[in-house]
C-alpha positions, 0 to 999 in steps of 0.5 A: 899316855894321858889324853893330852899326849894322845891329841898331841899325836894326832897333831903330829901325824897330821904335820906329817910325823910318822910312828917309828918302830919303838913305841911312842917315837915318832920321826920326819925325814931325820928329825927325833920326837921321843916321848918319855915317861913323864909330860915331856918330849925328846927332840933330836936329829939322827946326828943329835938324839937330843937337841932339847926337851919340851914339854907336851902341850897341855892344849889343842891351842898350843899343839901347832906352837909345840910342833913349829917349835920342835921343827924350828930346834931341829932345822937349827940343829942340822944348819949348825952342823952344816955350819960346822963342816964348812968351817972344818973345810977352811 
């Protein structure tokens, strides 16, 4: 991992991502980050592993605006499937 994606954890951690038991996974309640082995992050829900790709922000500047958008794709994520159950019930 480079010094960039390093920092980037530690944004994480502090909004609240905590290290899974596989290495360089990260989870909150059931939202998925998985860093892969390139500058690029796996965002998933445990009902969708992989909901986008985004990449790994290159500066401390653009770690918040990385971390909202990662939360944003995973609250939508999850407000799809909802949507989807209630429209199986009708």
């Amino acid at each position: 991992m480079s010094f960039t994606d390093s920092s980037f954890i530690d944004f994480l951690k502090h909004n609240g991502w905590v290290e899974t038991d596989q290495p360089f996974n990260y989870k909150k309640g059931n939202w998925l980050v998985c860093f892969d082995t390139s500058s690029w992050m796996e965002i998933g829900t445990n009902k969708n592993p992989r909901v986008f790709d985004v990449p790994v922000p290159e500066n401390n500047t653009n770690a918040q605006w990385a971390i909202k958008l990662i939360e944003h794709l995973c609250k939508t994520d999850e407000e799809l499937f909802r949507l989807r159950g209630e429209k199986s019930k009708n």
